[in-house]
BALOBA-1460 file (C-alpha; in Angstrom, 3 decimals):
// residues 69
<rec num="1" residu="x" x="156.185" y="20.889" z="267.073"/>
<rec num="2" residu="x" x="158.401" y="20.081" z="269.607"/>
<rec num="3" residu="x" x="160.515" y="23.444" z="271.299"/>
<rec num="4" residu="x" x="164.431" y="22.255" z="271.112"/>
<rec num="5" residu="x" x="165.292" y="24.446" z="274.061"/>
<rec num="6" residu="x" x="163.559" y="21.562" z="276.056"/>
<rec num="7" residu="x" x="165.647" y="18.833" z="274.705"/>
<rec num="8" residu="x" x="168.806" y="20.734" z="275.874"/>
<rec num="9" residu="x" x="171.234" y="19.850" z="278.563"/>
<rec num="10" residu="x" x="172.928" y="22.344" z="280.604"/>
<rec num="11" residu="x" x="175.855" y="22.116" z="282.734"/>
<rec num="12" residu="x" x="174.543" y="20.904" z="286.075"/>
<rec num="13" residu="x" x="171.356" y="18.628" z="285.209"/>
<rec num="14" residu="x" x="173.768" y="15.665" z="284.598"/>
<rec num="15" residu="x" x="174.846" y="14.155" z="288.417"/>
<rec num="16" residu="x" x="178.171" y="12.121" z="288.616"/>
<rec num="17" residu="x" x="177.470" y="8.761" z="290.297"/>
<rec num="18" residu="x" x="179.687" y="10.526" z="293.555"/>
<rec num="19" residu="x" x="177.053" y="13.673" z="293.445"/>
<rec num="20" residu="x" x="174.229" y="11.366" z="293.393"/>
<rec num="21" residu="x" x="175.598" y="9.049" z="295.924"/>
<rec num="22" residu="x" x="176.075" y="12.431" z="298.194"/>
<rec num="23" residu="x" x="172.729" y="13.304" z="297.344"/>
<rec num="24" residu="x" x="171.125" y="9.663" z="298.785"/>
<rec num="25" residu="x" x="173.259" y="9.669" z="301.492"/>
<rec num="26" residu="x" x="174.514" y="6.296" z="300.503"/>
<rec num="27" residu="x" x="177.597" y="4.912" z="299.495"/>
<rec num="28" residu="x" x="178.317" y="5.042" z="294.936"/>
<rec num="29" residu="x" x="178.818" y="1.182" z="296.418"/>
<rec num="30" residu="x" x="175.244" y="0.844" z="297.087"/>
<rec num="31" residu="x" x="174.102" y="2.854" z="293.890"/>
<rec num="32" residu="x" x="176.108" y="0.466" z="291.228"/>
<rec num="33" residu="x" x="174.871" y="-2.344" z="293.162"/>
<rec num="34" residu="x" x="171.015" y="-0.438" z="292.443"/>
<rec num="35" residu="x" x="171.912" y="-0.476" z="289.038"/>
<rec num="36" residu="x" x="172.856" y="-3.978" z="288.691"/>
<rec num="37" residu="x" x="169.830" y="-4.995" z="290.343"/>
<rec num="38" residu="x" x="167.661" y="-2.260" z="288.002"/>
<rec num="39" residu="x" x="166.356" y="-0.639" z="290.921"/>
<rec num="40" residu="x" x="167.171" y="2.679" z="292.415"/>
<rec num="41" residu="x" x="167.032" y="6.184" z="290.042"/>
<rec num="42" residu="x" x="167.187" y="6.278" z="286.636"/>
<rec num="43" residu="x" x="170.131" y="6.948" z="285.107"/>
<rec num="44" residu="x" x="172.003" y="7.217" z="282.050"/>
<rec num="45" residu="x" x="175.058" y="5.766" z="280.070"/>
<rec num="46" residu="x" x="176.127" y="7.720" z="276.999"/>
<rec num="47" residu="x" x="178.357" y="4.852" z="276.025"/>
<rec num="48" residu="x" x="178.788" y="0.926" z="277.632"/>
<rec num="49" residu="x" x="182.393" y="2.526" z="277.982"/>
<rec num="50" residu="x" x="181.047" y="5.308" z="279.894"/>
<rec num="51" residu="x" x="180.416" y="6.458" z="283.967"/>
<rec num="52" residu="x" x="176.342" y="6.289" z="284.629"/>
<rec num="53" residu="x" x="174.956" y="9.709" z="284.891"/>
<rec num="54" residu="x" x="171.702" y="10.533" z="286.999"/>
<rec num="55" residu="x" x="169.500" y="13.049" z="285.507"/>
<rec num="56" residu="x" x="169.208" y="15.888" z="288.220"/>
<rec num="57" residu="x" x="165.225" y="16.184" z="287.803"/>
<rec num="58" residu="x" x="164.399" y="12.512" z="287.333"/>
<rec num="59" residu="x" x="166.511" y="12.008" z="290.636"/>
<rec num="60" residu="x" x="164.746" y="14.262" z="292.698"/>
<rec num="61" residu="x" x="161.111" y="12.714" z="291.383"/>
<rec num="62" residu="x" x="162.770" y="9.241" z="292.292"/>
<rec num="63" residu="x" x="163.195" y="10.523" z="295.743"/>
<rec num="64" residu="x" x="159.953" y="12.388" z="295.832"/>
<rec num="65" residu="x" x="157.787" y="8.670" z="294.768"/>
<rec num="66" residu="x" x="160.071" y="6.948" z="297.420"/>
<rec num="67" residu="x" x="159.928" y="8.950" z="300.093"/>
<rec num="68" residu="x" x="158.032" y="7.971" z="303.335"/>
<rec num="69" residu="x" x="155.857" y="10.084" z="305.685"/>
């Protein structure tokens, strides 16, 4: 059985497209144009009426399997 405090969203693990865009270093611009293309982050949309949200953690492992040494 699954624990539902793991399926639980707090305050903070949702980014805005702005915080995410911050986060990159890149313009929201370039992000949308990411997501149009279905590359960049992963991201969510509650609603097709709705802004795209970036899931704190799967942003950071997006950055961490694109990342460069």
């Amino acid at each position: 059985m699954k624990n539902e405090a793991q399926n639980t969203v707090e305050p903070g693990d949702l980014l805005t497209e702005i915080e995410a865009a911050r986060i990159l270093r890149i313009k929201k611009d370039t992000l949308r144009k990411w997501r149009q293309r279905k590359k960049g982050p992963p991201y969510v949309q509650p609603w097709p009426w709705s802004s795209s949200l970036y899931p704190r953690k799967e942003l950071a492992d997006w950055i961490s399997a694109n990342t460069t040494t």
